[in-house]
C-alpha positions as CSV (number, residue, x, y, z in Angstrom):
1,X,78.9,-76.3,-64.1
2,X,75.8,-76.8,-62.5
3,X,73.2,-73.8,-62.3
4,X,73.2,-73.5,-58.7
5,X,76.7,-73.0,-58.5
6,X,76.4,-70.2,-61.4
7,X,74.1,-68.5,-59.6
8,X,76.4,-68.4,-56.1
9,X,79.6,-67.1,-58.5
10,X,77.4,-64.3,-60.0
11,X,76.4,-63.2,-56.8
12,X,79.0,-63.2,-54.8
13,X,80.6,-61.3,-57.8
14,X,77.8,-58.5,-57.6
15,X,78.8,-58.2,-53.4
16,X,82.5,-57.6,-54.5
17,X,81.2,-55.1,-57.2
18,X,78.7,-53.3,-54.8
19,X,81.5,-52.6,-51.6
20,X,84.2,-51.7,-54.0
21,X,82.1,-48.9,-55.4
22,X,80.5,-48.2,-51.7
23,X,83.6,-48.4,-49.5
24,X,85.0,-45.4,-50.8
25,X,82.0,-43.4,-50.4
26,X,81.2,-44.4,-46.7
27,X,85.1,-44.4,-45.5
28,X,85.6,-40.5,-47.2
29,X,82.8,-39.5,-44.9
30,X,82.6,-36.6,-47.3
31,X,78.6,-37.0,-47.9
32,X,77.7,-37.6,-45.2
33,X,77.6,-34.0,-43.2
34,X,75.7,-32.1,-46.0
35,X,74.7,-28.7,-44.9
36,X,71.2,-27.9,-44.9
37,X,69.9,-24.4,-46.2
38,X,68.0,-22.1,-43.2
39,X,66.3,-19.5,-44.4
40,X,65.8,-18.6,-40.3
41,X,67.7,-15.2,-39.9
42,X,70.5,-15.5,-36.9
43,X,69.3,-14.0,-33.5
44,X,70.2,-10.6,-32.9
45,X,72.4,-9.1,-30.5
46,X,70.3,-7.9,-27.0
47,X,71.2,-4.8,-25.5
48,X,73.2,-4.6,-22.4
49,X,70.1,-2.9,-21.1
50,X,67.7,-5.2,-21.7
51,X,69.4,-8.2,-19.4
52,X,70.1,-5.7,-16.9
53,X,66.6,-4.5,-16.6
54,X,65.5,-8.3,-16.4
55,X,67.7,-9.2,-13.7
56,X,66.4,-6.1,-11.7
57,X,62.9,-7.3,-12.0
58,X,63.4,-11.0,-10.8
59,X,64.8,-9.6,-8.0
60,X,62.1,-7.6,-7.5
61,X,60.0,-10.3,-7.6
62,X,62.4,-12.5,-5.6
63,X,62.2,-9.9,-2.8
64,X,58.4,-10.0,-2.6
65,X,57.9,-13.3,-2.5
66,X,60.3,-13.5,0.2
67,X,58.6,-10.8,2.2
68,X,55.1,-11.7,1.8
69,X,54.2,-9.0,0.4
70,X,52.9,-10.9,-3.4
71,X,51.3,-13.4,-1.3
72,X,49.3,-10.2,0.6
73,X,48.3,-8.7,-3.0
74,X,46.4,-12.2,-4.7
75,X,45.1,-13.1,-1.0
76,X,41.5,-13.4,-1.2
77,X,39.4,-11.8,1.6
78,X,37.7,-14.1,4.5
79,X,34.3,-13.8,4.1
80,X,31.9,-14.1,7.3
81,X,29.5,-16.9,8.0
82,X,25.9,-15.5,7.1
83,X,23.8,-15.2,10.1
84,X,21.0,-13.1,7.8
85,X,19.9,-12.0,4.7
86,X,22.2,-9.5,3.0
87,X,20.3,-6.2,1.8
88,X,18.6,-5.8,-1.4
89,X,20.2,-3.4,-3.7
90,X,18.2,-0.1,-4.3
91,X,15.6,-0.8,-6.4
92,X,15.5,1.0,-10.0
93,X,13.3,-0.9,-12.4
94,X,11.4,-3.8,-11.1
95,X,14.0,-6.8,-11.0
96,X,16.3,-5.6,-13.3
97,X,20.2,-6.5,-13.0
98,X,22.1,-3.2,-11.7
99,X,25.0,-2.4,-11.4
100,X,26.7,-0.7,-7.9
101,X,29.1,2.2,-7.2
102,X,32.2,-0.1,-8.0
103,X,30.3,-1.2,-11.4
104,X,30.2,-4.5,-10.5
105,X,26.7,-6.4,-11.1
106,X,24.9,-7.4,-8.4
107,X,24.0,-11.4,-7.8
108,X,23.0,-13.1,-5.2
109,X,23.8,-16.8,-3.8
110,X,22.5,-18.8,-0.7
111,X,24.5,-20.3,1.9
112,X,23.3,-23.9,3.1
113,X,25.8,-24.4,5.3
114,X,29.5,-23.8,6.7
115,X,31.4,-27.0,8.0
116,X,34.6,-28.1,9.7
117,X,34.7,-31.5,8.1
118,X,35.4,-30.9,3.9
119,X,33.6,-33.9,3.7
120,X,30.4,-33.1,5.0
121,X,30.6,-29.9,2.9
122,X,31.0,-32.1,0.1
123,X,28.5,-34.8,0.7
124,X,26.0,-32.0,1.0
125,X,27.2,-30.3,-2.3
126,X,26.9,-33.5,-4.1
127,X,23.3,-34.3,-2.8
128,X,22.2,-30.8,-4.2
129,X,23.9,-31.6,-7.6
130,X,22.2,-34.8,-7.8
131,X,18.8,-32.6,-7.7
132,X,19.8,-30.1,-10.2
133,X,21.2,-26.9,-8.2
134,X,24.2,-25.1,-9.2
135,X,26.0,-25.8,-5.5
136,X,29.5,-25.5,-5.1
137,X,32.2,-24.6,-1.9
138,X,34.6,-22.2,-1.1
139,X,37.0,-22.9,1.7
140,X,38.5,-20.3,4.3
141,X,41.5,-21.0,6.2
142,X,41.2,-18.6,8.5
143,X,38.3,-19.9,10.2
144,X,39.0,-23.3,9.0
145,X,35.8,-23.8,7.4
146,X,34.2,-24.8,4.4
147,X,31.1,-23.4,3.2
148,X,28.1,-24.5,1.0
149,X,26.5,-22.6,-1.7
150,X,23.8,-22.2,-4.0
151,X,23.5,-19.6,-7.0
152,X,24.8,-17.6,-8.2
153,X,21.5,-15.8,-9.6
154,X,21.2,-12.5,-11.0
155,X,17.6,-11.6,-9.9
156,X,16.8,-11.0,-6.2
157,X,13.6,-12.4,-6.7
158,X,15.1,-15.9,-8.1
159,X,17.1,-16.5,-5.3
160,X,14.8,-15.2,-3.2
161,X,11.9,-18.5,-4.7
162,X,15.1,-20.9,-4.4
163,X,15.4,-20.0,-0.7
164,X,11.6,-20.9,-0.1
165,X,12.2,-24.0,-2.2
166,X,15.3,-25.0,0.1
167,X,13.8,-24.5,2.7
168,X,11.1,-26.1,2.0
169,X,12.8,-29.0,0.6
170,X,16.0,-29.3,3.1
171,X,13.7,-28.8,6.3
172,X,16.4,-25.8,7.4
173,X,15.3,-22.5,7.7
174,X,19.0,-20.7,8.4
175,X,19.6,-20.5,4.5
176,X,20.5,-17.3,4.4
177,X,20.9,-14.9,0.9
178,X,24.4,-13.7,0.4
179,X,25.4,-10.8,-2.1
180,X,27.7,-12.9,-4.7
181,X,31.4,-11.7,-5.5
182,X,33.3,-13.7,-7.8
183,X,36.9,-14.4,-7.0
184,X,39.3,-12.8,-9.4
């Protein structure tokens, strides 16, 4: 026999070998849904209560959506265009940050400018970036404008130089300093 042909017969007799011993194996299907070993306790059983007392407080919430009355608690207050200077806060110790009755700190922010077109609003914010001041925008619906800022800064006085410099700088002397809240 020639050696190619010995080589076929031997494998073909190692196939035959290989799914006789397989076949049985994979057709039992005996191996193949092996259980694997949780050491994750079972959840417990929840209290009647405890579902109860969620459903109640969806509803609850479900209810004040519906009403308005959620909506009315995270509103934020409208704040008015600045036609002046807000006051300065009684003076302690020279400059220092104080706090007032609601012991919130005091800051203080300018207001550039209050638009109806967002995009002027932004144009202008971006053109005080560009020169290095900390500008940003808060809209208001109600009035249906948006308005321009610069600050926040802790020290009257500070806010008090960047208002000359604006001024100075923007050619617009109704920039106005604002008490700062933050939004919360």
């Amino acid at each position: 026999m020639e050696q190619h042909l010995k080589k076929r017969i031997l494998g073909a007799f190692v196939t035959v070998i290989a799914v006789a011993i397989a076949l049985p194996i994979v057709l039992d299907g005996s191996r193949s849904q092996l259980a694997l070993q949780s050491d994750i306790p079972p959840m417990p059983d929840m209290p009647e209560w405890s579902r109860v007392e969620d459903e109640r407080r969806v509803r609850i919430e479900l209810e004040q959506l519906a009403s308005g009355e959620a909506a009315a608690q995270i509103a934020v207050p409208d704040t008015d265009v600045v036609e002046q200077n807000d006051p300065a806060p009684p003076r302690g110790q020279s400059d220092r940050t104080e706090l007032d009755s609601n012991q919130l700190p005091y800051a203080w922010t300018l207001q550039l400018g209050a638009f109806s077109d967002q995009k002027n609003a932004f144009a202008l914010r971006d053109q005080l970036r560009a020169k290095g001041y900390k500008a940003y925008t808060q809209e208001f619906t109600g009035d249906k404008l948006t308005r321009v800022y610069v600050g926040p800064e802790l020290q009257r006085s500070q806010i008090e130089t960047l208002q000359k410099q604006l001024r100075k700088e923007l050619k617009q002397q109704d920039i106005h300093i604002k008490r700062y809240r933050a939004e919360s």
